[in-house]
Structure formats: structure tokens, C-alpha cells
N, C-alpha and C positions, 0 to 999 in steps of 0.2 A: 504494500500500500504506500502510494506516496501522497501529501501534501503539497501543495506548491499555491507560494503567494499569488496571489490577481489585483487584491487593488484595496484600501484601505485598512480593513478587518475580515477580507472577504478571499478564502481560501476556496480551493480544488479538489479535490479527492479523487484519488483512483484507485480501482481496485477491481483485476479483473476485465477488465475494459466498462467496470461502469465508471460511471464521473456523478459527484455531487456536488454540489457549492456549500458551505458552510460560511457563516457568517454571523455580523452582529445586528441587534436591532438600531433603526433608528432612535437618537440623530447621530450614537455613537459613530453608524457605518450605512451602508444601505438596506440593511434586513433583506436580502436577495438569498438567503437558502437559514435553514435548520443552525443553533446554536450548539456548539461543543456538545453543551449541556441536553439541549435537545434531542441531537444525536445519541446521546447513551440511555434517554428515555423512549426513545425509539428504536434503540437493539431490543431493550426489553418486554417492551410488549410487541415488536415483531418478533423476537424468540416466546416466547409464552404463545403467539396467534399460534407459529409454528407446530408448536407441539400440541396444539388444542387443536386445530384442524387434523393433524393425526392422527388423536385418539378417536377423533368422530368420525372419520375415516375408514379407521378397523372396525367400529362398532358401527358402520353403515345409517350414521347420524349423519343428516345435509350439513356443510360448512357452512350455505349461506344464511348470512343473517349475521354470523360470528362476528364480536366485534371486543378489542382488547383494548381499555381505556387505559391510562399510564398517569399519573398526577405526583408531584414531589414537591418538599420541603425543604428549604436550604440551611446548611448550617455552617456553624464560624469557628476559625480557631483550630485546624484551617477551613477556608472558605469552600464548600462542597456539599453536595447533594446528601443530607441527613438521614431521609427516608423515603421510600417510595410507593406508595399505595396505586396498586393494581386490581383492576374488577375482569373478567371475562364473562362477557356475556353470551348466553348461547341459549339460543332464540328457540330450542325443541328440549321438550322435556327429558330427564335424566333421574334413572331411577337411582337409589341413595347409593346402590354400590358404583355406579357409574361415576356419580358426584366425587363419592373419595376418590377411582384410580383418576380422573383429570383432574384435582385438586395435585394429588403427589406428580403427576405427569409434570404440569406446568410449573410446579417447584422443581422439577430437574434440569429444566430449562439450562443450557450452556452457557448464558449468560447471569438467569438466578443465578447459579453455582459461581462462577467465578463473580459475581458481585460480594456474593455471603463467603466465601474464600479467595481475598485478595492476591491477586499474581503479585510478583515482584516483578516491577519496573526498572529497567535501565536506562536512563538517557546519554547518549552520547552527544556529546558539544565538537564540531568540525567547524573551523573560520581559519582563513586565514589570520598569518602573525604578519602584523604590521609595526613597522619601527614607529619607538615610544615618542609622541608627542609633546609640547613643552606643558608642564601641567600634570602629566599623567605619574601618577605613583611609583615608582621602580620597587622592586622586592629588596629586603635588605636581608642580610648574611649574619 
């Protein structure tokens, strides 16, 4: 997956040969695609659709009507998404043992899971070195 800048606050995404725009809202930036933030509320309830239209799938339940709502709360210290409340709506009836195997199903979700079990991130930093400007701090010995 690559990112690459376009124009204020408003990136690119690839992956696969799809493309998305990410971006910020207005007046920050042009609000022209999905935020960060949005973005990862929107893996999750397209991973939960995912495995919810699955299971109704196997048990020969219509998808359509299915509909996976995402809602979240932000928190500080550091600055980040606290919690996220999820509903799945599915529009035909479901007898109670149906109820629990899609309740556990859309908790195994690939994205639940590594939400509730944090990966470890790496970032690496690449820029060119540029000679030190008048002003700029030197390292001392």
C-alpha cells in the first residue's frame, strides 16, 4: 500500500490497483474523501458486513437489507479513537441460536481482533540529510 501526497491535507491511497482519497474536512482542507479516522471506522464495519453477509450466506439468509452502522468516541492522552459502538442490522429474522453464532462470527472479524489485540507498529523515517543551516542545533559529544 502506498500513500502519496496530492494537495493540502488530501492524500492517495493504493492498494491493489484500487485508489482512495483521504482527506480533511473543511476549512482545514477540502473534505474531498474519508478521514484517517474514518477510514478505520470503515474497515470495521466493512469487516463485520463481511462476515455477517457470510454467515447468512451459509444459513441461506438474503444479504439484502444488511446494513452495518459504525459510531465512535474520541479520547485524549493520547489523542485517539476510545471506543466504538457497532449495531448490525439484518433485516430477516434469526432464531436465538442463529443470533449467538453471528454475534461470535462478527466478533472474529480481522479487524475486531487486531483492534482488541494491538499489532506492533514500526515506523521508519527516510529524508534526505541536508547540511546544517545557520540556527539549526548540532549534536554535542
Amino acid at each position: 500500500m502506498q500513500v502519496r501526497y496530492l494537495d493540502g491535507f488530501k492524500f492517495q491511497v493504493e492498494q491493489r490497483g484500487h485508489v482512495l482519497v483521504t482527506d480533511q474536512p473543511r476549512p482545514v482542507s477540502g473534505d474531498e474523501g474519508m478521514t484517517p479516522v474514518e477510514l478505520m471506522g470503515a474497515a470495521l464495519g466493512g469487516c463485520v458486513a463481511v462476515y455477517a453477509a457470510d454467515f447468512l450466506t451459509r444459513n441461506e439468509i438474503p444479504r439484502e437489507g444488511l446494513v452495518v452502522e459504525v459510531e465512535w468516541q474520541s479520547a485524549t492522552q493520547p489523542n485517539r479513537v476510545g471506543a466504538y459502538n457497532v449495531v448490525v442490522r439484518v433485516p430477516h429474522a434469526l432464531t436465538e441460536r442463529q443470533n449467538a453464532s453471528l454475534s461470535r462470527l462478527v466478533h472474529a472479524c480481522t479487524v475486531h481482533n487486531t483492534f482488541s489485540h494491538p499489532p506492533r507498529i514500526d515506523i521508519a523515517l527516510t529524508t534526505p540529510i541536508s547540511d546544517p543551516q545557520p540556527g539549526d542545533s548540532m549534536p554535542t559529544r
